[in-house]
N, C-alpha and C positions, 0 to 999 in steps of 0.2 A: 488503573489501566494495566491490562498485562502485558506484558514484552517476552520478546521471543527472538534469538539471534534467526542470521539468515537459514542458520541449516536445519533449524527447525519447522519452517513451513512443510504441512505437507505437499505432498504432488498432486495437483487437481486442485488446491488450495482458491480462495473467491479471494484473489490478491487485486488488491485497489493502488496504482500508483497516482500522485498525487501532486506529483511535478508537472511543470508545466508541458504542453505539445511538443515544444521543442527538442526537452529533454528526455520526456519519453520515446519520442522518433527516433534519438539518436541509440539508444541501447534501453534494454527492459528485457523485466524478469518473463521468461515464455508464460505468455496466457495470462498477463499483468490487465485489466482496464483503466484506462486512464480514463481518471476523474479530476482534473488540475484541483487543486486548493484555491486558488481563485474562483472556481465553479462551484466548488465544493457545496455549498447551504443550496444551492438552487436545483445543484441534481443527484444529493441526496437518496431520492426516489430511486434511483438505477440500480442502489445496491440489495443484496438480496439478503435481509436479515432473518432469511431463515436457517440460512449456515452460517458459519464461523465467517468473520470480514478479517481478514491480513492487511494490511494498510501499510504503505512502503513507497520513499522519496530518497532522496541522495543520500543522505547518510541518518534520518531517522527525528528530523526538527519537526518537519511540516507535517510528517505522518502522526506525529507525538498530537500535533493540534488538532489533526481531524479524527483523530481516537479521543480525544477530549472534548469536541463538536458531539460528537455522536454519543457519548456520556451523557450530553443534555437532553437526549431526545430519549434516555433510556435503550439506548443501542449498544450492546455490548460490541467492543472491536479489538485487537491486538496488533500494536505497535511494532513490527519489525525494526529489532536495532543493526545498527549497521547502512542500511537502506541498499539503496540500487549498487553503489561503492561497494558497499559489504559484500554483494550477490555476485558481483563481476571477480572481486577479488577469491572467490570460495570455488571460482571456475564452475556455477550452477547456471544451467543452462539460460539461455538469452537470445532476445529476436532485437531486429533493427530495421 
């Protein structure tokens, strides 16, 4: 699985967050989709594997698992360490 701190997402990046509704509501990365890790296996389909997937949750567990998920299906993904924590602290821009 490759990993990639926050400040290396590019801009326009297909960034999947992966925490739940609540925690995406409350701050996320600009232009993040929220796919909770509870959903995660069932709407799979929504991502678009024909570019790069960024995958990213509070500080880098949950996203770790659904870059690991996606491994099994033959889906290439990359881990953002750090997560949403990481994003807010690097003062990179953010919706709520």
């Amino acid at each position: 699985m490759r990993e990639v701190t926050v400040t290396e997402v590019p801009e326009n990046a297909q960034l999947i967050d992966v925490r739940e509704v609540d925690e995406f509501a409350a701050v996320r990365a600009r232009g993040a989709k929220n796919i909770p890790l509870s959903e995660f296996v069932s709407r799979v389909g929504e991502i678009d594997d024909e570019q790069d997937i960024y995958v990213i949750c509070k500080a880098g567990g949950r996203s770790a698992k659904a870059c690991e998920y996606l491994a099994t299906r033959d889906i290439d993904a990359i881990n953002v360490a750090g997560g949403t924590d990481g994003w807010v602290a690097a003062g990179l821009p953010t919706e709520s």
